[in-house]
PASEBA-1860 file (N, C-alpha, C; in nm, 3 decimals):
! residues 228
1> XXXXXXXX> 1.728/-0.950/0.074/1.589/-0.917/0.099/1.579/-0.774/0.151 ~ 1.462/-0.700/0.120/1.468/-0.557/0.159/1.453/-0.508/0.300 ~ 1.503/-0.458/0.374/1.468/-0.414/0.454/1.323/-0.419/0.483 ~ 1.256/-0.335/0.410/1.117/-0.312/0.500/0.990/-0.417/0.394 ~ 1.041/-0.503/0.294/0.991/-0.604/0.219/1.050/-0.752/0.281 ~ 1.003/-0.774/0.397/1.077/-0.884/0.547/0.952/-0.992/0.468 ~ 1.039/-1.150/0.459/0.972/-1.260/0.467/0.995/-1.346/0.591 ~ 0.925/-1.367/0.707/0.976/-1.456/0.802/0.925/-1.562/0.795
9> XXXXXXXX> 0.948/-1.689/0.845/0.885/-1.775/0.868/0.855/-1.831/0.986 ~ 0.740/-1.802/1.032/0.665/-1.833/1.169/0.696/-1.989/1.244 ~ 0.629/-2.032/1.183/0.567/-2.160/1.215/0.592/-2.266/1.105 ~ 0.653/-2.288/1.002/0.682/-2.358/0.839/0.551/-2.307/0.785 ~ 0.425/-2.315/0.816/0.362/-2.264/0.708/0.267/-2.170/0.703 ~ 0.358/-2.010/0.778/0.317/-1.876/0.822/0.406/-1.796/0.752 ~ 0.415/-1.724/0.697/0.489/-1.629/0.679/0.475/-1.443/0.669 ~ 0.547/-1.391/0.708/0.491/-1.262/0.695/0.519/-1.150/0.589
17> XXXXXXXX> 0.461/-1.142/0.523/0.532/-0.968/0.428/0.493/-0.833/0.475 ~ 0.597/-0.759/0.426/0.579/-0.595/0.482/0.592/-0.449/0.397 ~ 0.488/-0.420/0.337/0.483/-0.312/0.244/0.495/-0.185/0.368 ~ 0.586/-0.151/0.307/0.622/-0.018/0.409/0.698/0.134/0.351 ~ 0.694/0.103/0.230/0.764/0.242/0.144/0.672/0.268/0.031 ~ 0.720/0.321/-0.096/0.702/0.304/-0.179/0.677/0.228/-0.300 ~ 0.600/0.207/-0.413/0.545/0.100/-0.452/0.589/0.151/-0.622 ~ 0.723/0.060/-0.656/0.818/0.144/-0.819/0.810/0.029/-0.903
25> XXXXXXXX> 0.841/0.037/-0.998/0.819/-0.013/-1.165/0.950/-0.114/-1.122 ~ 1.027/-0.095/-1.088/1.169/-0.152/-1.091/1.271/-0.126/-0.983 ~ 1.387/-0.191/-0.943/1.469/-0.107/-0.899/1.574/-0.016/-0.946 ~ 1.529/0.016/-1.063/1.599/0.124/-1.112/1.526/0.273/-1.066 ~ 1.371/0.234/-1.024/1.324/0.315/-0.956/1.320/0.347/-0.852 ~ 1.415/0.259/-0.756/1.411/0.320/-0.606/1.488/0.425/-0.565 ~ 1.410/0.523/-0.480/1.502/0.592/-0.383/1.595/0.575/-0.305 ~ 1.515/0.461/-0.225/1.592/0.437/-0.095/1.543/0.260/-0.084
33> XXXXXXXX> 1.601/0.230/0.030/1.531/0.025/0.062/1.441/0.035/0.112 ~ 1.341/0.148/0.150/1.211/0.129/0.175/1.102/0.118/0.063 ~ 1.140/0.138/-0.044/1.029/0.100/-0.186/1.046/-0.056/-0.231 ~ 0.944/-0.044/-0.280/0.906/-0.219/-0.356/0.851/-0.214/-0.477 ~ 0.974/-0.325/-0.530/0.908/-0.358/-0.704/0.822/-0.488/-0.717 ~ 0.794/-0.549/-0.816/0.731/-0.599/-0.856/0.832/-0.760/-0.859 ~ 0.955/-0.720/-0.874/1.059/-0.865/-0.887/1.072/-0.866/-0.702 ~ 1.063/-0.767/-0.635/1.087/-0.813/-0.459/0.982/-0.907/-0.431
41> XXXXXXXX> 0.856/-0.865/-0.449/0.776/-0.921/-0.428/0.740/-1.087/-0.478 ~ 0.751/-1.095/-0.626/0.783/-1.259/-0.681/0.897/-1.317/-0.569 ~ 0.987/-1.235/-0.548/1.103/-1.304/-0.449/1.075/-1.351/-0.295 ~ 0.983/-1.258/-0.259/0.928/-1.273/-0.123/0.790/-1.405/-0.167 ~ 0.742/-1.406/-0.224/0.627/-1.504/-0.269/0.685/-1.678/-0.285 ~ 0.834/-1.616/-0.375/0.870/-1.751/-0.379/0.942/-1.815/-0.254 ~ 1.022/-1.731/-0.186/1.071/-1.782/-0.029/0.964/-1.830/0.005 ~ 0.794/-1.803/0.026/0.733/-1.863/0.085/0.660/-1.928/0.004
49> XXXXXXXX> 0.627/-2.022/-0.090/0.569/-2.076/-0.172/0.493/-2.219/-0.120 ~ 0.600/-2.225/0.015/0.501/-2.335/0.078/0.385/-2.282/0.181 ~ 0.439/-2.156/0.233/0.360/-2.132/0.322/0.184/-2.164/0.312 ~ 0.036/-2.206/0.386/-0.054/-2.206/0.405/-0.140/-2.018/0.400 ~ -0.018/-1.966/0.520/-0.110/-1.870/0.583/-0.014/-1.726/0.559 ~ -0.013/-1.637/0.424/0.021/-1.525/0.493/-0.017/-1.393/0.529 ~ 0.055/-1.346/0.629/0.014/-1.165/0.685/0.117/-1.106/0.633 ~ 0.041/-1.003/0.620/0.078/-0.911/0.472/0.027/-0.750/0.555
57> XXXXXXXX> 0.128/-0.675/0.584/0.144/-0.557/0.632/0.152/-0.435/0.570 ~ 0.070/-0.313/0.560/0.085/-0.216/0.487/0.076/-0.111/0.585 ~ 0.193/0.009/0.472/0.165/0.149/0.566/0.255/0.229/0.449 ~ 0.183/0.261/0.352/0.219/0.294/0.230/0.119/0.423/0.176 ~ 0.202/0.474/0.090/0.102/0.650/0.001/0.117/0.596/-0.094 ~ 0.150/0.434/-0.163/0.135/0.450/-0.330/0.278/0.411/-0.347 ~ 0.189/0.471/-0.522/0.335/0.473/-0.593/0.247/0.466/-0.769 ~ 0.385/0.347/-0.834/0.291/0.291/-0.943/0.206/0.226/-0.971
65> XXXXXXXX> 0.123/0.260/-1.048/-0.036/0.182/-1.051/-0.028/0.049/-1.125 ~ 0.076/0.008/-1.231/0.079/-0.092/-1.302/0.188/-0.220/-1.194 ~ 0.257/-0.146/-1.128/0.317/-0.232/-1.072/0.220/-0.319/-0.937 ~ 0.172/-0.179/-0.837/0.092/-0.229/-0.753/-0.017/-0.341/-0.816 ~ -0.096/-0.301/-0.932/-0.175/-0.424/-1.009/-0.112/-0.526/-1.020 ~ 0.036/-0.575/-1.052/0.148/-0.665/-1.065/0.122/-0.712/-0.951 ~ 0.120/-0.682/-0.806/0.187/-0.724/-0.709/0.024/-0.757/-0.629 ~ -0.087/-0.681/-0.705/-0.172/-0.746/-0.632/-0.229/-0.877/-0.714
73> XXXXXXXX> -0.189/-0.916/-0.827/-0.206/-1.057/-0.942/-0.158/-1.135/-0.829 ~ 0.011/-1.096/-0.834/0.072/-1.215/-0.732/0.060/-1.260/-0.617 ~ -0.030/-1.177/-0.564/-0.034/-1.172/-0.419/-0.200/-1.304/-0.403 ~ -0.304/-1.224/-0.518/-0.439/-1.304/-0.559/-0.382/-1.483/-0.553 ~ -0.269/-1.493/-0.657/-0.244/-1.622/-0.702/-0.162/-1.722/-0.656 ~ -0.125/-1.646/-0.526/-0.070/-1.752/-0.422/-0.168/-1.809/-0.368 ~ -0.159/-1.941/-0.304/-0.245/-2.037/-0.265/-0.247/-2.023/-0.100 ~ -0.216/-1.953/-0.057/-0.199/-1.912/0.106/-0.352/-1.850/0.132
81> XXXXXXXX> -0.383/-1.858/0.250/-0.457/-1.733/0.293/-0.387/-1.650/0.337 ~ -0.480/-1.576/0.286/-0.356/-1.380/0.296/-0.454/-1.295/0.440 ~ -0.417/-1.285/0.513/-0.474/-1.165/0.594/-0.388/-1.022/0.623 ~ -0.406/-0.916/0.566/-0.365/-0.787/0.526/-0.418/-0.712/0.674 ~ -0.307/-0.644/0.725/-0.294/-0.544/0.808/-0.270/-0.415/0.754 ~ -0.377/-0.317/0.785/-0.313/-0.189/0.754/-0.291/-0.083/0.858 ~ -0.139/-0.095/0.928/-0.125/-0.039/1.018/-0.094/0.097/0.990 ~ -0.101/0.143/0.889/-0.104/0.285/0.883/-0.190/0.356/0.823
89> XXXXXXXX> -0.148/0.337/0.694/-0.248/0.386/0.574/-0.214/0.273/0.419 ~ -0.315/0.241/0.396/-0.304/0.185/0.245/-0.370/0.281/0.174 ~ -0.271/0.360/0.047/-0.296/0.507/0.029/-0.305/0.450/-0.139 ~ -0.390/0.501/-0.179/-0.398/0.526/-0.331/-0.329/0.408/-0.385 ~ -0.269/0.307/-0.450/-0.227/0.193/-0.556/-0.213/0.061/-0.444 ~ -0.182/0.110/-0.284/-0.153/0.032/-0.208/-0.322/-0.045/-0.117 ~ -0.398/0.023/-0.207/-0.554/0.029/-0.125/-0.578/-0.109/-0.237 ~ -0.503/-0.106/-0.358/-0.558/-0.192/-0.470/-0.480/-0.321/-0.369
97> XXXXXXXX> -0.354/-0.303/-0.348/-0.275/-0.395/-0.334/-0.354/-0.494/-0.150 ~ -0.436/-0.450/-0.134/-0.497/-0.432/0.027/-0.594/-0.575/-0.012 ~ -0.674/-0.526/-0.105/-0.784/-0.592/-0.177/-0.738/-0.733/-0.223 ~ -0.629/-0.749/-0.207/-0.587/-0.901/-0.243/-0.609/-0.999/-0.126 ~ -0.607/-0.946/0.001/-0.621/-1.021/0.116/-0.778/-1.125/0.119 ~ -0.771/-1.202/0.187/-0.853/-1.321/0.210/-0.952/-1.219/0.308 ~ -0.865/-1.197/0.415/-0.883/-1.092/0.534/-0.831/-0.982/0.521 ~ -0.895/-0.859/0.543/-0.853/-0.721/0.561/-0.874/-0.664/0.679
105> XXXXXXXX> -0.758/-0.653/0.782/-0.796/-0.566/0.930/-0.739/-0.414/0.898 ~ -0.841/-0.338/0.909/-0.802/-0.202/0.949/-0.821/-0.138/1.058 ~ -0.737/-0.118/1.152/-0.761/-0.071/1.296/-0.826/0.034/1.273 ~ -0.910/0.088/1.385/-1.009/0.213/1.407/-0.936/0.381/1.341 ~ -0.769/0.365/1.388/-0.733/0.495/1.343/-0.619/0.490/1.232 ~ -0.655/0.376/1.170/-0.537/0.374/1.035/-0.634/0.370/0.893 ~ -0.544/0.382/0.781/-0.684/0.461/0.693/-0.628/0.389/0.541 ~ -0.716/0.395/0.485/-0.778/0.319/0.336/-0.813/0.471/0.266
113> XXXXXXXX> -0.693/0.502/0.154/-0.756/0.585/0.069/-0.721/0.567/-0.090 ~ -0.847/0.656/-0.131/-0.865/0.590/-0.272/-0.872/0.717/-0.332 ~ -0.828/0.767/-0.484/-0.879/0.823/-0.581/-0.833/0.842/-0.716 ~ -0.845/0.897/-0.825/-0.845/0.860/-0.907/-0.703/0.865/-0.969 ~ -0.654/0.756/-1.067/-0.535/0.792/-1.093/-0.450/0.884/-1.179 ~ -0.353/0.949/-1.148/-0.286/1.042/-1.212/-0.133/1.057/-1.271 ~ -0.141/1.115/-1.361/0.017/1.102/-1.408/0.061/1.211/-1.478 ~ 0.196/1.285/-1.471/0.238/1.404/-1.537/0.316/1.340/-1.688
121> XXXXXXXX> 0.258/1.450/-1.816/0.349/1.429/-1.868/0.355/1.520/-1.935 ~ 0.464/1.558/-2.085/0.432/1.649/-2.171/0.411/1.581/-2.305 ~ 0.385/1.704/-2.397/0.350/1.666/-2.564/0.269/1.725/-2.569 ~ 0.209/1.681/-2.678/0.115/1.786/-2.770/-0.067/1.750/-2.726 ~ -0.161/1.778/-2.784/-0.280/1.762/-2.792/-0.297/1.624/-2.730 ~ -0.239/1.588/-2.914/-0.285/1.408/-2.907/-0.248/1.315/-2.802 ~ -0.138/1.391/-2.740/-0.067/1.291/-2.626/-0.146/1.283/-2.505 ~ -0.177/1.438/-2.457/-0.336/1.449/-2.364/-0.434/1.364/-2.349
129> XXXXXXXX> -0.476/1.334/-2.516/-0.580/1.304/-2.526/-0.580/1.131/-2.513 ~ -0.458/1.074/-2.549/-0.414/0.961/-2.512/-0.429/0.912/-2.395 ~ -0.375/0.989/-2.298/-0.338/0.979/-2.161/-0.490/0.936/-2.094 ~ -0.520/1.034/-2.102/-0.679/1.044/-2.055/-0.785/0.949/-2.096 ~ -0.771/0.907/-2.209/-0.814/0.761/-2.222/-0.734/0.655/-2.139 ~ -0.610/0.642/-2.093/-0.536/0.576/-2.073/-0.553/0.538/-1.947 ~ -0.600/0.694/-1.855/-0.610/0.697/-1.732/-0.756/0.653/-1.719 ~ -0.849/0.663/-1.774/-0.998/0.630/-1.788/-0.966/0.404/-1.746
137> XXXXXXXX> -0.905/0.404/-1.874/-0.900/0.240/-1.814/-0.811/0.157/-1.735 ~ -0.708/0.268/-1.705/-0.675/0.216/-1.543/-0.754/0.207/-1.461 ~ -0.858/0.363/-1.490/-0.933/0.350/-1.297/-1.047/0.247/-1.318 ~ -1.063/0.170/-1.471/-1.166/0.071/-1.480/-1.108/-0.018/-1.432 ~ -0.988/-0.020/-1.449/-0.913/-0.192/-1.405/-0.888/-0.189/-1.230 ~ -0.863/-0.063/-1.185/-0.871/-0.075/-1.028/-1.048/-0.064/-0.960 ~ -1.133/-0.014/-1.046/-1.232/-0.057/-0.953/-1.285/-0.136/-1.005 ~ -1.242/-0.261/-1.078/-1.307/-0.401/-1.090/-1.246/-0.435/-0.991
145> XXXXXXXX> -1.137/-0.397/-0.901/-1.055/-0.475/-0.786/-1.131/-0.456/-0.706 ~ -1.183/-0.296/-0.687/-1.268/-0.284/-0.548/-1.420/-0.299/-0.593 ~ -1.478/-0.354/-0.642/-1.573/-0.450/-0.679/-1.571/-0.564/-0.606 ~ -1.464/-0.640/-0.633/-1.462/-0.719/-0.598/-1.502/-0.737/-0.410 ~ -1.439/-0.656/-0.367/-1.477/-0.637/-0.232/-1.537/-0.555/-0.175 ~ -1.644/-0.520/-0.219/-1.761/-0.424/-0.170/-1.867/-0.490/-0.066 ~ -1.849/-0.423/0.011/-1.979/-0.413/0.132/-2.128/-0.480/0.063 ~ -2.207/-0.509/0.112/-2.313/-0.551/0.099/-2.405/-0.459/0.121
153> XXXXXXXX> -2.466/-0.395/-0.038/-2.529/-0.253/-0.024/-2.463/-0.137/-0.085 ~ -2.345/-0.174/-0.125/-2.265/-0.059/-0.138/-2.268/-0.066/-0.308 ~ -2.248/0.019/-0.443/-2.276/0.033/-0.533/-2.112/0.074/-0.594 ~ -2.115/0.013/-0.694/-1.997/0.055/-0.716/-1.961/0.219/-0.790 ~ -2.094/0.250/-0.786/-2.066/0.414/-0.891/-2.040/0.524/-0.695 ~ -2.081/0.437/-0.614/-2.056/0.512/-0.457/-1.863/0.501/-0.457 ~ -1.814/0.387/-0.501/-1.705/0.409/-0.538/-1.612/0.494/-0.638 ~ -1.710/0.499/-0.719/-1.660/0.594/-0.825/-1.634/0.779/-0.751
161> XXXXXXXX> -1.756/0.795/-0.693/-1.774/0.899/-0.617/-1.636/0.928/-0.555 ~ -1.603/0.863/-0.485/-1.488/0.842/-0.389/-1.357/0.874/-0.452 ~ -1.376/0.823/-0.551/-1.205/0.821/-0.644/-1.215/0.953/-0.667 ~ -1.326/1.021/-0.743/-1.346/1.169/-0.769/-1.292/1.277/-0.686 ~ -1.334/1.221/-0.539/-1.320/1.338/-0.436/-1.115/1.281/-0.300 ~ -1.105/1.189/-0.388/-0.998/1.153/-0.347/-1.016/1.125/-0.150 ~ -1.077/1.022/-0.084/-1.132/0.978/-0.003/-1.032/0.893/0.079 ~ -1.042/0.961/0.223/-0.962/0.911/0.333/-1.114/0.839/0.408
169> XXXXXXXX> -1.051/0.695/0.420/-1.137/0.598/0.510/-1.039/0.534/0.597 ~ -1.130/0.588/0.765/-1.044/0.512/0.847/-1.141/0.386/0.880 ~ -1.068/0.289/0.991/-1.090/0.156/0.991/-1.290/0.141/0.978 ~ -1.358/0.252/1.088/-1.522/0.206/1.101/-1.565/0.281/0.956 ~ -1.524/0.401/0.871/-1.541/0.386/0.761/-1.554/0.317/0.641 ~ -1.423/0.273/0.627/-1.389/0.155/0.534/-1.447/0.054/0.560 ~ -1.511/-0.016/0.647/-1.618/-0.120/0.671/-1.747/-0.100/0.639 ~ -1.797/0.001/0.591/-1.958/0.048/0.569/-1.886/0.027/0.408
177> XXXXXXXX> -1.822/0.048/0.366/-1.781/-0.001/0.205/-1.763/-0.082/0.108 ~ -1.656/-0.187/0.249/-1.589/-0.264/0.186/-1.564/-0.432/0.315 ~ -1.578/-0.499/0.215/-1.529/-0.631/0.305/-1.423/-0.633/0.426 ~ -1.369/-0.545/0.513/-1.287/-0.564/0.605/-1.351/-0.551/0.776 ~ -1.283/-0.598/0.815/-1.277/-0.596/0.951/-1.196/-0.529/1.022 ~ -1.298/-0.442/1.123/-1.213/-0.314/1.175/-1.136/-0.372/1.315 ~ -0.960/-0.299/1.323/-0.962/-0.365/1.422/-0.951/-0.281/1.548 ~ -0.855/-0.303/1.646/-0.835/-0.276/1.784/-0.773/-0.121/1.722
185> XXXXXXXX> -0.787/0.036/1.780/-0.670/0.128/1.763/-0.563/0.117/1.813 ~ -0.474/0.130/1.708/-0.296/0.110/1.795/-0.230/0.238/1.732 ~ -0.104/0.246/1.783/-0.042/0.372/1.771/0.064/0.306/1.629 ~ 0.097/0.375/1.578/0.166/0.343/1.435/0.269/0.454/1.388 ~ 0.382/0.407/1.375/0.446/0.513/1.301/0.402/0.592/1.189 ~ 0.457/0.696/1.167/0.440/0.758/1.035/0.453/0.677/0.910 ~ 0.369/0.686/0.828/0.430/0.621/0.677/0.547/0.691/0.618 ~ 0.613/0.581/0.596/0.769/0.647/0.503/0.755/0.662/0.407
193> XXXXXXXX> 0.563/0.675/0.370/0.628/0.770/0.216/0.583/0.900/0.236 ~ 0.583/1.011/0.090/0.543/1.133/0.082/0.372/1.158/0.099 ~ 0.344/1.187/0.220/0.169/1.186/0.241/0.110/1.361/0.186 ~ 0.228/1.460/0.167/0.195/1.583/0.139/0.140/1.635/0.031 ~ 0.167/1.482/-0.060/0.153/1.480/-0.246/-0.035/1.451/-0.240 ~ -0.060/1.436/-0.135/-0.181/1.465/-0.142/-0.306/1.566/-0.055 ~ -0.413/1.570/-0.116/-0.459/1.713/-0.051/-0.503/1.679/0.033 ~ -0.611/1.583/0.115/-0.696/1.570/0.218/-0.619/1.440/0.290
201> XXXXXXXX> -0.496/1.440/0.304/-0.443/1.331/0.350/-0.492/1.400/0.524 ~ -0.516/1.331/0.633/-0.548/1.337/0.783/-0.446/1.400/0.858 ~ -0.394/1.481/0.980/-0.340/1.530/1.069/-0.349/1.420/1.138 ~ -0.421/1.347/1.164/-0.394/1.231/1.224/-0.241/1.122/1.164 ~ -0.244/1.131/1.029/-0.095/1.090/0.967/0.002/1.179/0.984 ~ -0.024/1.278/0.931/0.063/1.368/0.888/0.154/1.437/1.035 ~ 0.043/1.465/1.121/0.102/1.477/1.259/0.256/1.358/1.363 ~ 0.214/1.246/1.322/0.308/1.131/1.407/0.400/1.169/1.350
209> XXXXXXXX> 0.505/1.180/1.485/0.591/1.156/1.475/0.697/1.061/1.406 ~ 0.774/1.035/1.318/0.837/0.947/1.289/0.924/0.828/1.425 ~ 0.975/0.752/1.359/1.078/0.644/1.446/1.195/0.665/1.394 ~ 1.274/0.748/1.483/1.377/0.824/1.377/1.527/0.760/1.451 ~ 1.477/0.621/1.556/1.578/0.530/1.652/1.711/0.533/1.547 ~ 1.671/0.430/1.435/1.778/0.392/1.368/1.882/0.503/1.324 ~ 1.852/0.556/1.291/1.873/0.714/1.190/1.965/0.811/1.339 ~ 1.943/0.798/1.448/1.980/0.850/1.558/2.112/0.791/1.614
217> XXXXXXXX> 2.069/0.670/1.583/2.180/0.550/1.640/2.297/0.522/1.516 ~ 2.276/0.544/1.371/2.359/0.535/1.339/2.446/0.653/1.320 ~ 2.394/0.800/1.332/2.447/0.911/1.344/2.551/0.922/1.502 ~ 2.470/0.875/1.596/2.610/0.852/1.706/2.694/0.746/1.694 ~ 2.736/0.665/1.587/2.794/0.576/1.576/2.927/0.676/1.508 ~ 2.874/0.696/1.393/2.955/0.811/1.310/3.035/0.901/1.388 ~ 3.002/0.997/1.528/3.071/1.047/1.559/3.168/0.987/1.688 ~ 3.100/0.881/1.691/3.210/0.829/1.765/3.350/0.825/1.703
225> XXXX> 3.319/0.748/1.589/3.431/0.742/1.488/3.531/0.891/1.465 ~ 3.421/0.943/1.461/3.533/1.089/1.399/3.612/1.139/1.541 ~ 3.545/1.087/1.681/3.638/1.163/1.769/3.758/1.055/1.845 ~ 3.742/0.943/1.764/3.815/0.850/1.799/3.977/0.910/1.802
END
C-alpha cells in the first residue's frame, strides 16, 4: 500500500483514504510513492469494500484528468458515505476528485482550485485542432461533475468563468459555490506536489514550510553509518 494512499480501518466499518501527491495514468507514471493511480485506488476501495463510512483526505495540485475522472467513478460507486477533507488544497483534477464526497469540509484556509484543462503536445495543424476539441470535452465532462454540486443560486456558466481565469477558492469561498462545508482553520503542511506550475496559486501555500522530519531523520541515519 502507498505510503501517502493509507487505508485504515477505524472501527470495521470506517475507513480512511489519503490523496496526498500526485494524481498519474499508471505506475509507470510515478515519480516518487507520493502519486496515485487509478489501480491504487481500486486497491484501497477494495480493502475497504465493507466499510459504511469513508474519509477521504486531500492535499494535492493535480495531475491527470482521465485518471482523476477514473478515481472519482470509483470513489461515486462505492456504497460508503464518503466525507472528503481538504486539508490543503484540492488543485485542478483533484477538485473533480473532491466532488465525489457525500460531505465536503474545507477548512477556512485550505483551498479548492479549478481551471481549465491543459496539455502539451506537438504535430501539425490537424493535431492542434484535434486537441482543442479534445480539451473542449474534457472540460464538458468535468463541469457536469461540478454541476453536480453547485450552491444554490450559483449558475453553472459562473463556473465556466472560473475555469477561464484559473480560480483559487478558499474554504468561505468555495461555499458561496459549491455544496461544502467550511471548516475549523488548521495549519497544514505544504502540498507535495508542484504548486509553481501554476500562476495564481496563494503565498498562503506556496509560503509553508514543508515537513521535512522524515527526510532529516533518514539523512542522520545515513551518516551515522558512514562514521561508523
Amino acid at each position: 500500500m502507498l505510503k501517502y494512499l493509507q487505508v485504515k480501518n477505524q472501527t470495521g466499518d470506517s475507513a480512511d483514504i489519503h490523496f496526498y501527491g500526485d494524481i498519474v495514468g499508471s505506475e509507470w507514471d510515478k515519480w516518487d510513492d507520493t502519486d496515485t493511480a487509478p489501480s491504487d485506488v481500486m486497491a484501497a476501495l477494495d480493502e475497504a469494500k465493507n466499510a459504511s463510512m469513508l474519509n477521504i483526505y486531500i492535499n494535492s495540485a493535480g495531475g491527470s484528468v482521465f485518471a482523476g475522472l477514473a478515481i472519482y467513478n470509483m470513489l461515486k460507486r462505492h456504497q460508503a458515505h464518503k466525507t472528503v477533507y481538504v486539508d490543503g488544497v484540492a488543485g485542478s483534477i483533484t477538485s473533480v476528485i473532491a466532488m465525489a464526497g457525500d460531505k465536503i469540509v474545507i477548512p477556512s484556509n485550505a483551498f479548492l482550485m479549478i481551471h481549465k484543462p491543459w496539455n502539451i503536445i506537438q504535430g501539425n495543424a490537424n493535431d492542434f485542432r484535434k486537441m482543442a476539441d479534445d480539451l473542449d470535452r474534457i472540460e464538458t465532462g468535468m463541469l457536469n461533475v461540478y454541476q453536480s454540486r453547485l450552491a444554490y443560486g450559483t449558475s453553472i456558466e459562473t463556473v465556466k468563468e472560473m475555469l477561464e481565469a484559473e480560480t483559487w477558492l478558499d474554504g468561505k469561498e468555495a461555499a458561496k459555490y459549491f455544496t461544502v462545508t467550511v471548516g475549523d482553520e488548521v495549519r497544514y503542511a505544504a502540498s507535495v506536489s508542484d504548486l509553481s506550475i501554476y500562476a495564481k496559486a496563494p503565498k498562503a501555500l506556496t509560503a509553508v514550510e514543508p515537513d521535512n522530519s522524515a527526510e532529516i531523520e533518514r539523512l542522520s541515519l545515513e551518516l551515522e553509518l558512514l562514521t561508523v
